[in-house]
C-alpha positions in Angstrom: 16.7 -73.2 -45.2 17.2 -75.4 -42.9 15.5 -79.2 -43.0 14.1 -80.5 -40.0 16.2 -83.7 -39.1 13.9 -84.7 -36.3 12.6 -88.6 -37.0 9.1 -88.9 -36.8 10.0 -92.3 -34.6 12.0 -90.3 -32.3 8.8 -87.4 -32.2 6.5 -90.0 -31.5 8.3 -91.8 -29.1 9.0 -88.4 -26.7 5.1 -87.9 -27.1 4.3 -91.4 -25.6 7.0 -90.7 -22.6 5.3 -87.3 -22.1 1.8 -89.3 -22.4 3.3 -92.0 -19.5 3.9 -88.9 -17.2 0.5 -87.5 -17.5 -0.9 -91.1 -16.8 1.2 -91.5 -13.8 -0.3 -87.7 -13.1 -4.0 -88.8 -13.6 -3.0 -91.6 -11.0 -1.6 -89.6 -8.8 -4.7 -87.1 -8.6 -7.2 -90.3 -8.1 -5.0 -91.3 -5.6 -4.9 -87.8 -3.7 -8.7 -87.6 -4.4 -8.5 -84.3 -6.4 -11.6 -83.3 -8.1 -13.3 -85.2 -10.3 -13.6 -82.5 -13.5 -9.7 -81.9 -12.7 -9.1 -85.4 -13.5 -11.2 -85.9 -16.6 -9.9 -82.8 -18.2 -6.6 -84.7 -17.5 -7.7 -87.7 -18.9 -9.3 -85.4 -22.1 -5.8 -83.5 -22.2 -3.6 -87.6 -22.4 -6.8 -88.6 -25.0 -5.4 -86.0 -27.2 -1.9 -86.4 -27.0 -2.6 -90.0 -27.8 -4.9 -88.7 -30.7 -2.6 -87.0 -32.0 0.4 -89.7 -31.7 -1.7 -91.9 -33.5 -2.0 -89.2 -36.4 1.5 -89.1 -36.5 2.0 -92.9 -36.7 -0.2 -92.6 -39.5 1.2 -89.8 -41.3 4.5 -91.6 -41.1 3.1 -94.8 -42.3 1.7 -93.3 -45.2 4.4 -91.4 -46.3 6.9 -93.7 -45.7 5.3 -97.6 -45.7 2.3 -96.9 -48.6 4.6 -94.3 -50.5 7.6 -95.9 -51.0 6.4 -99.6 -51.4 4.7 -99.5 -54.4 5.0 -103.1 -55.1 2.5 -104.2 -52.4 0.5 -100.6 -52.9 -2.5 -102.3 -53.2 -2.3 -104.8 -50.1 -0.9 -101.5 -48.0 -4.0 -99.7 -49.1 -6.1 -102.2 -47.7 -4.4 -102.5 -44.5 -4.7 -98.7 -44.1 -8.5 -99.2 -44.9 -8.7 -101.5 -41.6 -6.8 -99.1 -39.6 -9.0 -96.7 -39.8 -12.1 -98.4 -39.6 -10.8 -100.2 -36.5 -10.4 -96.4 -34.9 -13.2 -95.0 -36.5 -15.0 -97.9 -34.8 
């Protein structure tokens, strides 16, 4: 079976490009004065994709930062800890 080669910094930087696009998008429509439910389900629809770049940007960190540097595990931890209480917040 094949592995998937694909970096996770490569994934997440194509999402962000394809998140810049739709921005310039939800511009676009304010600009055009296009419905106002249109727009917000735009804006809902770049929330997500930035949602869900964030929850790879996590992933990564924790299986590549936390994981693999077990010397400062306990420091990482608590950085993680604030992360996610700064979004949670």
């Amino acid at each position: 079976m094949a592995e998937n080669t694909k970096s996770p910094k490569k994934d997440i930087v194509n999402r962000l490009s394809r998140i810049e696009g739709q921005v310039r998008g939800i511009k676009g429509m304010i600009e055009e004065d296009k419905p106002c439910l249109d727009v917000l389900a735009q804006i809902w629809a770049a929330r997500a994709a930035l949602h869900k770049a964030a929850e790879l940007l996590m992933e990564n960190y924790v299986k590549e930062c936390l994981v693999k540097d077990q010397e400062n595990f306990e420091s990482s931890v608590e950085e993680l800890v604030k992360a996610i209480k700064a979004i949670m917040s």
